[in-house]
C-alpha positions in Angstrom: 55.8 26.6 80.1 58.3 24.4 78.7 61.0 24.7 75.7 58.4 22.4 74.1 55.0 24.7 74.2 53.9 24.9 70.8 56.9 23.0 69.1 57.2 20.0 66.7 59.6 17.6 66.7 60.6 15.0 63.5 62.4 11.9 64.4 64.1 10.0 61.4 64.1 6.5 61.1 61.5 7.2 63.9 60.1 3.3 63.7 63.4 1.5 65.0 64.0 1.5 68.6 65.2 4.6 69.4 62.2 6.4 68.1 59.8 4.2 69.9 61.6 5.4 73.1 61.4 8.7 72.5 58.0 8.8 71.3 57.1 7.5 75.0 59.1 9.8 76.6 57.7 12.7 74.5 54.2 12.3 73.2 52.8 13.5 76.5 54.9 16.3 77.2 53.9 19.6 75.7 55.3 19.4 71.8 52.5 20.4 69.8 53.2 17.4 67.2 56.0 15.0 66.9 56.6 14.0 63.4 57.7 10.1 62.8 60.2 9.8 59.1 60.8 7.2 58.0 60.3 4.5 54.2 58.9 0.9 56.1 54.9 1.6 56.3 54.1 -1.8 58.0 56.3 -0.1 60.9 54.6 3.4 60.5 51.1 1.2 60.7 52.0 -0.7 63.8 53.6 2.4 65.8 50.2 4.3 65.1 47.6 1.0 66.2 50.1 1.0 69.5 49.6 4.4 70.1 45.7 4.4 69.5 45.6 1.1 71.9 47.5 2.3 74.1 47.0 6.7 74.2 44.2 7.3 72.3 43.7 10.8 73.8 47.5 11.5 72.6 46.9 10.0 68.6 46.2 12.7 67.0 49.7 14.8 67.8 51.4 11.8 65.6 51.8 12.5 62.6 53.7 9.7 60.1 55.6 11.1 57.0 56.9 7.6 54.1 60.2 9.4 53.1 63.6 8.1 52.7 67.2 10.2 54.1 68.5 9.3 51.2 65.9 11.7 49.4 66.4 15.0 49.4 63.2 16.0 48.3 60.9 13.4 50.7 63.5 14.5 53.3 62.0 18.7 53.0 58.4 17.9 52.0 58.6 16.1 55.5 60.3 19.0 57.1 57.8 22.6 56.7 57.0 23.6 60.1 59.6 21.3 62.1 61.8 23.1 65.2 63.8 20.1 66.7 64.8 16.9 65.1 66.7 13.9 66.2 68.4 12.2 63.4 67.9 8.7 63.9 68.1 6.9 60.4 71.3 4.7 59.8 72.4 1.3 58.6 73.7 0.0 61.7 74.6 -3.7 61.2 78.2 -4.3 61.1 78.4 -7.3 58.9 75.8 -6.1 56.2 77.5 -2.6 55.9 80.9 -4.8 55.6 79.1 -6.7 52.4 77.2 -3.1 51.2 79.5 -0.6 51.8 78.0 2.2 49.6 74.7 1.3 51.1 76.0 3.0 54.5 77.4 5.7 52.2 74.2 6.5 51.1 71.8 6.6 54.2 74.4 7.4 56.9 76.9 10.2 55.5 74.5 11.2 52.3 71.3 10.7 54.0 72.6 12.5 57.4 73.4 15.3 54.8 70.2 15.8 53.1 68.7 16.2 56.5 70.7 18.9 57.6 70.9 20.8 54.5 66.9 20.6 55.1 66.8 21.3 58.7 69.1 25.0 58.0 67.1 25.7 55.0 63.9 25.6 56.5 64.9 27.1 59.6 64.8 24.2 62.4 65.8 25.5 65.7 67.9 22.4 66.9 68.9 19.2 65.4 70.9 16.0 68.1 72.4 13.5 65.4 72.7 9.8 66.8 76.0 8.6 66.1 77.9 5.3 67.4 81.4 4.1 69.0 81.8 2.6 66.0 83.1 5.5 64.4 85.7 6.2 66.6 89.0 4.6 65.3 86.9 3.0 62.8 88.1 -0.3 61.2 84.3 -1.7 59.6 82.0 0.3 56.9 79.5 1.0 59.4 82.2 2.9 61.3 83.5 4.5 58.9 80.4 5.3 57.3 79.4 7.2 60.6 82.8 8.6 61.3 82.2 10.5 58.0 78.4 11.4 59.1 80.3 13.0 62.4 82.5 15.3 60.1 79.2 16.4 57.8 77.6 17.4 61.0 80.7 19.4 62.4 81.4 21.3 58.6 77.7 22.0 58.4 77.9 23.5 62.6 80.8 25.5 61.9 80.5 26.6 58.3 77.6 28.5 59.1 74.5 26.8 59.9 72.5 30.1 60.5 70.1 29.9 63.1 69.9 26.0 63.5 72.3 24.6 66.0 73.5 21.2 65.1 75.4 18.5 67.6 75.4 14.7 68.0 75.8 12.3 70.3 77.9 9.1 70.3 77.0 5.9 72.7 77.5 2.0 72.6 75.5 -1.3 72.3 72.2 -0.4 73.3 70.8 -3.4 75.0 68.3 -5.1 72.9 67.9 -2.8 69.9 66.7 -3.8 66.8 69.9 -6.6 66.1 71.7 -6.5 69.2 72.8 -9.8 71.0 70.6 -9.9 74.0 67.1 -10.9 72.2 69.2 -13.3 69.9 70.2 -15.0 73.5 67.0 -15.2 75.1 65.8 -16.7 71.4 68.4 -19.6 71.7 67.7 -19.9 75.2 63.7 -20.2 74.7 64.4 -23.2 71.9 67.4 -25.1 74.5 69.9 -23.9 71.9 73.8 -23.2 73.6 74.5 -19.1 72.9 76.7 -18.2 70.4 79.6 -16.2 71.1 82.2 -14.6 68.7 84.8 -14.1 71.3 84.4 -14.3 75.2 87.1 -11.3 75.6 84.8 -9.0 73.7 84.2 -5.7 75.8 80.7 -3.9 75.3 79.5 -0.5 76.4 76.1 -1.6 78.2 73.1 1.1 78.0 69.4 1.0 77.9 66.8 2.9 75.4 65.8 5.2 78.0 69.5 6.1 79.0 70.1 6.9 75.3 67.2 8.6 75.2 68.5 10.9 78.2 71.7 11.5 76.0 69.8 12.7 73.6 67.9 15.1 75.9 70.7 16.6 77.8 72.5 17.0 74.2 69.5 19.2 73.0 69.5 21.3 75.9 73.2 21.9 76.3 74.4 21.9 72.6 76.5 24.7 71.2 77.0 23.8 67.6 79.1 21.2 66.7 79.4 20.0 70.1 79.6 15.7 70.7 78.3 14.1 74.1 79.4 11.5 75.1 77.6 9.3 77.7 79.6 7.4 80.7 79.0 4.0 80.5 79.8 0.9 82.3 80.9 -2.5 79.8 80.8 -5.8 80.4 83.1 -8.5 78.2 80.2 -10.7 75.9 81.4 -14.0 77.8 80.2 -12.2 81.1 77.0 -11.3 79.4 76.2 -14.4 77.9 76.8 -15.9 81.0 74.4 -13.3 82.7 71.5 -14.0 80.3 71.5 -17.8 81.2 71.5 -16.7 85.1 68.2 -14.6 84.5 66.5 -17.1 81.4 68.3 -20.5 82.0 71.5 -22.6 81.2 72.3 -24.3 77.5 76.2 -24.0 77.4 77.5 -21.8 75.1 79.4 -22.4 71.7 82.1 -19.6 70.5 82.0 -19.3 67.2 84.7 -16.9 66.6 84.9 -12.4 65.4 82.2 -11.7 62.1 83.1 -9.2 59.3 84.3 -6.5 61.0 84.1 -6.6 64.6 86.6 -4.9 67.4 87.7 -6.4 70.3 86.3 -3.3 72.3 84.9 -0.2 71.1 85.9 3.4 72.0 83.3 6.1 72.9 85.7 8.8 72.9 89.5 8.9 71.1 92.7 10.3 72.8 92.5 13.4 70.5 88.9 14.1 71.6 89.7 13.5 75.1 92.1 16.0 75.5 89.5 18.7 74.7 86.5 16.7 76.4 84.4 18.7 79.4 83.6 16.2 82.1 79.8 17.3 82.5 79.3 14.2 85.6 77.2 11.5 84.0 78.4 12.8 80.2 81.4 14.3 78.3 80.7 17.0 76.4 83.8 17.5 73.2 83.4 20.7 71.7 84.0 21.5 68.0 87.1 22.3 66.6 86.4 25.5 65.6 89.2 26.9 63.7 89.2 27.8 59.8 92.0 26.7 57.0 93.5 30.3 58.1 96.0 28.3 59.9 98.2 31.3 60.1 96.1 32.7 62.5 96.9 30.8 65.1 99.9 30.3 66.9 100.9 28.2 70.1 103.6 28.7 72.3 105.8 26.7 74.6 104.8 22.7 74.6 102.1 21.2 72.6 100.5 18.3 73.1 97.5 16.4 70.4 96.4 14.2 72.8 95.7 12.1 76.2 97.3 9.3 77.3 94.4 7.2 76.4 90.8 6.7 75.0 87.8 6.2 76.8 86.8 2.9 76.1 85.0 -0.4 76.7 88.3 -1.8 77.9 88.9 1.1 80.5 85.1 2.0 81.4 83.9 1.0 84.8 83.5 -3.2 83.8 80.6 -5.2 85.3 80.8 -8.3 86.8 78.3 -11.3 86.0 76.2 -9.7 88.8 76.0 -6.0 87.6 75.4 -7.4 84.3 72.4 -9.7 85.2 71.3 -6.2 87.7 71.7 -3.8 84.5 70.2 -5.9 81.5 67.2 -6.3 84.0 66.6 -2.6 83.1 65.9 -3.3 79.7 62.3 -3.3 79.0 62.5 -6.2 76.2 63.9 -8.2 79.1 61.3 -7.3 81.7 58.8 -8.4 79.3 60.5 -11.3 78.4 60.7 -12.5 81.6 56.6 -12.6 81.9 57.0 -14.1 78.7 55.7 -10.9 77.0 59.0 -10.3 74.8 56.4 -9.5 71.3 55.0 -6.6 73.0 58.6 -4.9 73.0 59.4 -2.8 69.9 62.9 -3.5 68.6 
């Protein structure tokens, strides 16, 4: 019998991509129900007539709750009877988070509060927060916005949490989510338009639903609270990958168009400071909390102290792809596999 036997799980903002993944990881495993959050019911609607198509014998385990993170109140109606969640709700685009600032304020550091303040009152056995490089040296909203999610989660692990253990993870571009780059390509490509490319220098993490979803998994069953995993992951720079899309889909040039509101030149997974304290776990990083109090007095050091590594982990210094292991790994996409049988509206972004 499994951890699962009995259990329900509660994805937020379980419509987008990331909750579509895990649902098909999940639903036939043996959680008793898995709960799907989230405020767009035309989503809700179109998840639940894929499932019946597609598992009818597994239907009636899903249940779908119209709330809001922002809500405190939809957020705990949603939440009697729950053991596990992974917190997937966020604002996630760059450039509309750069024009809406307190918008990302308000679903990613006050919504990501609401839910945890739920999860401990009501008891929830474990909750994995999804968090992004983006908030690691953050210089845009959206990073900054989920830099400050990060430091809700670790006050709430460490200032007494009671019986729920709280972690997150953190990991990069995932390929062909709901406003990544790679469907935008294939788009231009399908209507002989040349890519467009901010800046061919760019470095990107590179990782696939299901590998996130794996984060997600090893985080829930290795978490002491307040811990951050981190997931090793190989980059590639976006010329490279634009160039790798027109290898699998077909050549129309490409036109750079120069950075949007916002954007790094490469993103960090993991900061010096964090890497100094980071446990190398083989395929992930595991960064435990800081656990001290403001009782600084307590604790002392002696002899030489040093605040951090030499450097970050990031899409720079990852293992980098060329054009070939970038047309081998977005093949392991599944919008992409279905695109390439011309099947790219089945796949749920």
């Amino acid at each position: 019998m499994s951890s699962f036997a009995g259990k329900t799980l509660m994805i937020t903002g379980g419509t987008g991509s990331f909750g579509n993944t895990v649902l098909k990881h999940f639903v036939d495993t043996d959680f008793e129900e898995v709960r799907i959050f989230s405020r767009d019911e035309k989503k809700q609607d179109d998840m639940r007539h894929r499932l019946q198509e597609r598992s009818p014998e597994l239907a009636s385990k899903v249940r779908f709750f119209i709330g809001d993170v922002r809500n405190a109140q939809s957020v705990r109606d949603a939440m009697h009877g729950v053991d596990y969640i992974f917190h997937a709700a966020a604002l996630k685009q760059v450039p509309s988070c750069e024009f809406f600032p307190m918008e990302a304020v308000r679903t990613n550091v006050i919504g990501t509060d609401n839910v945890l303040h739920a999860a401990i009152d009501e008891g929830v056995d474990r909750v994995v927060c999804l968090s992004t490089d983006k908030a690691a040296y953050p210089i845009n909203a959206m990073g900054k916005s989920k830099a400050m999610m990060e430091s809700i989660i670790y006050a709430n692990a460490r200032n007494g949490a009671g019986r729920t253990t709280i972690c997150c993870t953190r990991y990069g571009n995932v390929m062909c989510s709901r406003g990544s780059v790679i469907p935008l390509f294939i788009d231009r490509i399908r209507r002989g338009e040349p890519l467009t490319v901010t800046d061919p220098n760019m470095t990107r993490f590179l990782m696939n639903l299901d590998e996130a979803v794996d984060l997600v998994q090893f985080a829930f069953e290795n978490a002491n609270p307040g811990d951050l995993f981190i997931q090793k992951a190989p980059a590639s720079t976006i010329g490279d990958l634009a160039e790798a899309v027109q290898e699998v889909f077909g050549r129309v040039g490409v036109k750079v168009i120069g950075t949007r509101h916002g954007e790094k030149l490469y993103e960090t997974l993991m900061t010096c400071e964090e890497r100094l304290r980071a446990e190398d776990m083989g395929d992930y990083y595991r960064v435990a909390c800081d656990s001290r109090d403001l009782n600084y007095e307590s604790f002392f050091v002696e002899g030489d102290v040093k605040t951090q590594a030499d450097e970050a982990y990031t899409s720079h210094n990852t293992e980098r792809l060329d054009v070939a292991g970038t047309v081998a790994k977005i093949k392991t996409a599944e919008y992409v596999r279905l695109a390439l049988e011309g099947r790219e509206r089945e796949a749920v972004q």
